[in-house]
C-alpha positions as CSV (number, residue, x, y, z in Angstrom):
1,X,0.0,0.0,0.0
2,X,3.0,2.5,0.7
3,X,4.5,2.0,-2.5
4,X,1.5,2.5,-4.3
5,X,1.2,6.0,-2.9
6,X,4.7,6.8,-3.2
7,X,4.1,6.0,-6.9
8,X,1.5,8.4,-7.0
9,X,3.3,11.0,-4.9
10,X,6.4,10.6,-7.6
11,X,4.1,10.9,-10.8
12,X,2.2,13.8,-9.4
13,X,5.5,15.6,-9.1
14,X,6.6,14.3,-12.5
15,X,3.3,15.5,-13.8
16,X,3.7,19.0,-12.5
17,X,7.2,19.4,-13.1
18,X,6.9,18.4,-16.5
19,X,3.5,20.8,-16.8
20,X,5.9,24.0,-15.8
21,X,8.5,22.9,-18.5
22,X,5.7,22.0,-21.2
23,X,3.7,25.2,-20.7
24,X,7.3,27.5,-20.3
25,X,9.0,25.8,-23.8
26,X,5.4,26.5,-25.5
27,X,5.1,30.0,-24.4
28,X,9.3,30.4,-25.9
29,X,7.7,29.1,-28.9
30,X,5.2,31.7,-29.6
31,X,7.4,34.4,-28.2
32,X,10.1,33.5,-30.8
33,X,7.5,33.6,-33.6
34,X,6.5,37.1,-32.9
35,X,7.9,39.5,-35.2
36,X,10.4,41.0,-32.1
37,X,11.5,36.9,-31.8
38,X,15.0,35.5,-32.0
39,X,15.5,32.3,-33.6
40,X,17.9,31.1,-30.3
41,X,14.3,31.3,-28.4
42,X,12.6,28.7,-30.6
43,X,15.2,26.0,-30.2
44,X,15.4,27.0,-26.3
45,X,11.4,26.9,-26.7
46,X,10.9,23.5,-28.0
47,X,13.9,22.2,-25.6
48,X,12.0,23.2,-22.7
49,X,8.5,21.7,-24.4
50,X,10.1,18.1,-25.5
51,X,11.8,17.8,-21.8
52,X,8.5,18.9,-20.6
53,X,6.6,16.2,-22.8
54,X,9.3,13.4,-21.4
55,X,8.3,14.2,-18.1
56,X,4.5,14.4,-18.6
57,X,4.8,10.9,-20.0
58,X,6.9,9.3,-17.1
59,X,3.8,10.8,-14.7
60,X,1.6,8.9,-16.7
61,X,3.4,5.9,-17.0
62,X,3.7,5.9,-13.4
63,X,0.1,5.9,-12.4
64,X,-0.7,3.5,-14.9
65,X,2.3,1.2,-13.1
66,X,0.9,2.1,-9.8
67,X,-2.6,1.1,-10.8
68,X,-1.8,-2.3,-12.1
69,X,-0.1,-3.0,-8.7
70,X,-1.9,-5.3,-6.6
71,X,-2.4,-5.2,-2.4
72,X,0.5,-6.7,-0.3
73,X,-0.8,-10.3,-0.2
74,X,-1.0,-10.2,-4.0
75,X,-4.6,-10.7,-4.5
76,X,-6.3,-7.5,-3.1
77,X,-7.4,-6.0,-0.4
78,X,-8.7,-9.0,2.0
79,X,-10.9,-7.8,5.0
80,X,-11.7,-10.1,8.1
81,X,-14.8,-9.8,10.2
82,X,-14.9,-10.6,13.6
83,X,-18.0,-12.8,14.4
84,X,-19.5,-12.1,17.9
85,X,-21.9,-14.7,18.2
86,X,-25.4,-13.8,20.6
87,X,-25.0,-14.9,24.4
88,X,-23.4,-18.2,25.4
89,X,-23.8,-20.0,21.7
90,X,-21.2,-22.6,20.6
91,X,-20.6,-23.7,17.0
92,X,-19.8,-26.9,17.7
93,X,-23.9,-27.3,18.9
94,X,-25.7,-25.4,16.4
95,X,-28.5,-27.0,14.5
96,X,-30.0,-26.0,11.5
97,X,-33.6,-24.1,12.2
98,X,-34.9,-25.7,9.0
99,X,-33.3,-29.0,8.8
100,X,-31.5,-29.7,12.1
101,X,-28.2,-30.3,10.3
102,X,-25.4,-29.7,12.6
103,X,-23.6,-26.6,11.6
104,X,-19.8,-25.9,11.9
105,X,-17.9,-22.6,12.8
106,X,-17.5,-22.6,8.3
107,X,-21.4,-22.0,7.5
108,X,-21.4,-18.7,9.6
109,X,-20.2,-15.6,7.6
110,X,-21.2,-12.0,7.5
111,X,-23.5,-10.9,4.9
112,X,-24.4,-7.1,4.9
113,X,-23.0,-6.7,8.5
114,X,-24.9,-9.2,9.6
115,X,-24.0,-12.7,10.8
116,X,-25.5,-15.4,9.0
117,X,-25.8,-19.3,8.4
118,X,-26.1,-21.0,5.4
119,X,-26.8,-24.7,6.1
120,X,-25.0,-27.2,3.7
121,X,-27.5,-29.7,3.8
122,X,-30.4,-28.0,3.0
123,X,-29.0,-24.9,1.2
124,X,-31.2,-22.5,3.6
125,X,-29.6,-19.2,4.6
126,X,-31.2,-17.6,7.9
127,X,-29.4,-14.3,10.2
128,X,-28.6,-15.4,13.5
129,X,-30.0,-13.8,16.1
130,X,-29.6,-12.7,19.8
131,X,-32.1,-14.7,21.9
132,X,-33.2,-12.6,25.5
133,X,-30.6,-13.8,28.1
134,X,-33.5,-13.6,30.6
């Protein structure tokens, strides 16, 4: 994650840098081709705008690098939810509500914040939830 925004820390630099040198060979350019000009201006003109250009297009190429990179495990971004299951419940004793398959700590997962079982024998997908303690 820290390389990718020190890639795009580097290419905005590039990008501005070569902005100032772009836009300040382009105005030499037309400044030499006023009828006050010198010739010496032009080539110092289009100097500045080519280096300008080669800079432009090392920003670019770097936030196109950076985009392509992928997350530190090398598959994304992977995000892990912490399951806090209602009162005294264990896994290991859960029953299906439709069936009355026995369910294992796998068939819980979160699904819109919420956690929820799907049951492998019957397919049926139900929230779990918090029973009075009363």
């Amino acid at each position: 994650m820290a390389n990718k925004t020190f890639l795009y820390i580097g290419a905005g630099l590039l990008l501005l840098i070569g902005l100032c040198l772009f836009g300040y060979g382009l105005l030499n350019v037309i400044g030499s081709t006023s009828a006050q000009g010198s010739r010496t201006w032009l080539t110092f003109g289009i100097g500045f705008a080519c280096t300008g250009a080669f800079f432009l297009a090392g920003g670019i190429g770097l936030i196109v690098f950076a985009s392509r990179q992928k997350g530190a495990a090398g598959s994304g971004d992977n995000i892990t939810y912490k399951i806090d299951l209602p009162s005294q419940t264990k896994v290991e004793q859960m029953k299906c509500n439709n069936c009355g398959g026995a369910l294992k700590a796998d068939n819980v997962k979160m699904i819109a914040g919420a956690p929820t079982v799907e049951c492998p024998f019957c397919g049926t997908t139900y929230q779990l939830t918090e029973e009075p303690k009363w």
